[in-house]
C-alpha positions as CSV (number, residue, x, y, z in Angstrom):
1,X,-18.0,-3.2,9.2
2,X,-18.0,-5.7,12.2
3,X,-17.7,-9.1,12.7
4,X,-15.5,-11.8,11.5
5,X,-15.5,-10.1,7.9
6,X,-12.4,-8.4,9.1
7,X,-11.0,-10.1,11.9
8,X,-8.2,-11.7,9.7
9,X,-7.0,-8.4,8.2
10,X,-7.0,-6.9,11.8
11,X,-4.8,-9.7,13.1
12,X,-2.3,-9.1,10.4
13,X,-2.3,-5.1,10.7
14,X,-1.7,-5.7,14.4
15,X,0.8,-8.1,13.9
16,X,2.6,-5.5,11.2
17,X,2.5,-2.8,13.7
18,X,4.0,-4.7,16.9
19,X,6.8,-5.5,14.3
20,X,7.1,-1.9,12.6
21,X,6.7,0.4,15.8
22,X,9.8,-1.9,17.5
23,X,12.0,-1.8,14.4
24,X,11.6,2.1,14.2
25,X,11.6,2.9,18.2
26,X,15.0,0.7,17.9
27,X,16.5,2.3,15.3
28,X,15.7,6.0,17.0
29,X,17.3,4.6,20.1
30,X,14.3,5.5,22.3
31,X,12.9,3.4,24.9
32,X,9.2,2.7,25.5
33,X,9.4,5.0,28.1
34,X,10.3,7.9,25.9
35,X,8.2,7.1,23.3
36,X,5.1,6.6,25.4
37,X,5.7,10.2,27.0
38,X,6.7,11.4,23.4
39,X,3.3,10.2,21.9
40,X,1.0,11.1,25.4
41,X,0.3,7.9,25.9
42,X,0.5,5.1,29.1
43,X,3.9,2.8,29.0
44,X,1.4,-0.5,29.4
45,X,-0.5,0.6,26.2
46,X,2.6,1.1,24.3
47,X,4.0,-2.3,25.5
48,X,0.7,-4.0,24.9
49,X,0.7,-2.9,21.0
50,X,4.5,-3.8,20.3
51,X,3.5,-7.0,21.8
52,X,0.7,-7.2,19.4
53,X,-1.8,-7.3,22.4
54,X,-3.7,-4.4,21.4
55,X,-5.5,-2.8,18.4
56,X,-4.5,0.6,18.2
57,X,-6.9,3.4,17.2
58,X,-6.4,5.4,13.9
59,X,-5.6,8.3,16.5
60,X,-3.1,6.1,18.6
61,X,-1.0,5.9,15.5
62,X,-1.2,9.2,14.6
63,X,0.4,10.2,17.6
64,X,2.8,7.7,17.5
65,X,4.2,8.3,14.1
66,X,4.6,11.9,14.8
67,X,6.2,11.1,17.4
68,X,8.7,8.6,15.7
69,X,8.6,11.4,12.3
70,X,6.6,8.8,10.1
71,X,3.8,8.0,8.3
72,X,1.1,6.5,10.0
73,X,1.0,3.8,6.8
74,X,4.6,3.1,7.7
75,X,3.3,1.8,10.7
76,X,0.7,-0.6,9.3
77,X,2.3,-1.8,6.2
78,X,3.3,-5.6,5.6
79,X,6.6,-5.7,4.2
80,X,6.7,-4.9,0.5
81,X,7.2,-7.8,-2.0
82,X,7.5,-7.3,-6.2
83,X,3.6,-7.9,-6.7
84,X,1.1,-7.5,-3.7
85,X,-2.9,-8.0,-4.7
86,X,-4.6,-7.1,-1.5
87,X,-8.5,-8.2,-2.2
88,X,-10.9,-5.3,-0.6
89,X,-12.1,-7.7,2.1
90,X,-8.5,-7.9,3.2
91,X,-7.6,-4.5,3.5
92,X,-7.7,-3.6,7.1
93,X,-10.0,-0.9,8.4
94,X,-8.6,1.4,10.9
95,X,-12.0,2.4,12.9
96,X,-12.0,5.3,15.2
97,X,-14.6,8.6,14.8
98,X,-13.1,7.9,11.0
99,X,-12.7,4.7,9.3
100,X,-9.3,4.5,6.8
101,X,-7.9,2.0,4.8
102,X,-4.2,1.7,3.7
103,X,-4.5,1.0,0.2
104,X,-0.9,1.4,-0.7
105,X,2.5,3.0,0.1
106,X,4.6,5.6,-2.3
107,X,7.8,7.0,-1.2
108,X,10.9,8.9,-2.4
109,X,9.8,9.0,-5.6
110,X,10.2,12.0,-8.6
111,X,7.4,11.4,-10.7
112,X,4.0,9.9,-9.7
113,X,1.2,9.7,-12.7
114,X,-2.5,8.9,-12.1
115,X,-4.8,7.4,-14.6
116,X,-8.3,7.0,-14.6
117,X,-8.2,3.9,-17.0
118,X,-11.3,2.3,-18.8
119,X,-10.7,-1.7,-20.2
120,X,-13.9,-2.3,-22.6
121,X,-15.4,-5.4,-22.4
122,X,-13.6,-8.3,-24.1
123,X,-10.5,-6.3,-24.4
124,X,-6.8,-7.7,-23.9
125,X,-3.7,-5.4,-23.6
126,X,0.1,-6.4,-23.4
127,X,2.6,-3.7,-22.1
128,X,5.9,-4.1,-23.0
129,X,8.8,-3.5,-19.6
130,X,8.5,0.6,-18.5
131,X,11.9,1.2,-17.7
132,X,13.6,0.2,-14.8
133,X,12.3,1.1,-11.4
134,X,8.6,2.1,-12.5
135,X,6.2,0.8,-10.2
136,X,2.2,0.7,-10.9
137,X,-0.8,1.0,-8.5
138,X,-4.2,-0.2,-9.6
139,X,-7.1,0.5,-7.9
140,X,-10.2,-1.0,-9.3
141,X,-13.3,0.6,-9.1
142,X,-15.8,-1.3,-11.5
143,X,-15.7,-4.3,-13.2
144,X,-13.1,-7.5,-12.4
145,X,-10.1,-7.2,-14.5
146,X,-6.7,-10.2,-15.2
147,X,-3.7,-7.4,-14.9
148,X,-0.2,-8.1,-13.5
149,X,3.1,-9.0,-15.0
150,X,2.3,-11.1,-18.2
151,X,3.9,-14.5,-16.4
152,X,2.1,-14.3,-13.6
153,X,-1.3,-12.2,-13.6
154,X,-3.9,-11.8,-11.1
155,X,-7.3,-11.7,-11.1
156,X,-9.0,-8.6,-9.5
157,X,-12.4,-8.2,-8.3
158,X,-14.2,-4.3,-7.9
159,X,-12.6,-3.1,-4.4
160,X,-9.1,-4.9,-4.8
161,X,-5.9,-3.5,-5.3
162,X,-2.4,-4.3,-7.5
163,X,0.6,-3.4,-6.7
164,X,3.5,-4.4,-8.9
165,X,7.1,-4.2,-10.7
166,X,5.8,-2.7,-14.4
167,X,9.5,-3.3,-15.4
168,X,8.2,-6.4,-16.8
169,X,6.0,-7.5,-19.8
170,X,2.4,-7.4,-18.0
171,X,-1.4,-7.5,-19.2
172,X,-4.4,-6.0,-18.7
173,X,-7.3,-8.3,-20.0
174,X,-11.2,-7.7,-18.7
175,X,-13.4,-10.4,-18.0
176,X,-16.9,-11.6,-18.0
177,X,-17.4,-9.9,-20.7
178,X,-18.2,-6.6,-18.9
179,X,-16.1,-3.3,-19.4
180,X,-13.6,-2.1,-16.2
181,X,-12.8,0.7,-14.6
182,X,-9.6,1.6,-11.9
183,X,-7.4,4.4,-11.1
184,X,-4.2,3.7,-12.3
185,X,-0.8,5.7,-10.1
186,X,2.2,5.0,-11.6
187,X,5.7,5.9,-10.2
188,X,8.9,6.8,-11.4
189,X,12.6,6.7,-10.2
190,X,13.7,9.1,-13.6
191,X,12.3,12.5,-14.7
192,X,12.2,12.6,-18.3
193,X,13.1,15.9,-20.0
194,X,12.2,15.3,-23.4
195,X,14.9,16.1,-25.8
196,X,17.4,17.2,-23.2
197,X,17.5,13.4,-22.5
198,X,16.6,12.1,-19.6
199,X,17.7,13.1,-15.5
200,X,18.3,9.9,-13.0
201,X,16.8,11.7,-9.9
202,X,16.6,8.3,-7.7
203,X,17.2,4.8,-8.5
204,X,14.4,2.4,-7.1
């Protein structure tokens, strides 16, 4: 996993974590001298990654969101828009003695669902809107598979990932003519509890 494959994913995950790691050291209303000593690391190091100089091990941001009390995804994610379709080439890798990749972000929510989900070939679902607030994360294993909200679908190829508002009419259609295969997780801002109605726990 070298070489230019990955050189434009790097540049952006930099980029996201000079921005994140200033906007959260801010808003704790430490300095990068406290945060460097917080997180054991040099005051130059920590001035060359919010300056988006440096590419920071998966172990440097570790230790610096336990320092800020945060998830080190927090520190790498782009900002968050209503339908996000990362391709697998464009997910960055975080190398280190591990590799990791940020496929996607779920916080503060209730209810979480996964699905292992199998589109035969030639098939073509519409979804009606989930209710307000439900969220759905498709991972695609096998296959490529048209899925999205039903104005405005994309088209994913094996490795690539969806992430979108399912409070919308959306589709899930598989192409080529093969069969398709992802893991579907699916959130939810309500807890239903069946006939004793339904309990708003957190509105998303």
């Amino acid at each position: 996993m070298s070489g230019n494959r990955y050189r434009g994913p790097v540049d952006r995950a930099r980029r996201a974590v000079a921005a994140n790691l200033r906007t959260i050291r801010t808003a704790r209303g430490l300095t990068v001298a406290a945060l460097a000593d917080a997180s054991g690391m040099g005051k130059a190091t920590l001035s060359r990654i919010e300056a988006g100089q440096a590419n920071p091990t998966l172990e440097t941001l570790y230790a610096l969101a336990d320092a800020l009390q945060v998830s080190w995804g927090t520190l790498v994610a782009e900002p968050p828009a209503r339908t996000v379709h990362t391709t697998a080439d464009d997910v960055p890798v975080l190398a280190g003695p591990v590799e990791a990749r940020l496929l996607t972000q779920i916080t503060g929510v209730p209810l979480l669902e996964g699905l292992e989900v199998r589109f035969p070939a030639g098939s073509r679902r519409e979804s009606g809107a989930h209710p307000r607030g439900v969220v759905e994360h498709l991972f695609l294993i096998s296959g490529r598979l048209r899925a999205g909200p039903l104005d405005a679908p994309e088209d994913l190829d094996s490795g690539d990932v969806l992430r979108f508002a399912a409070d919308v009419p959306h589709v899930y259609e598989a192409l080529d003519g093969e069969a398709a295969r992802a893991v579907l997780l699916m959130t939810y801002p309500v807890i239903s509890t069946g006939d004793r109605g339904s309990r708003a726990v957190q509105d998303i």
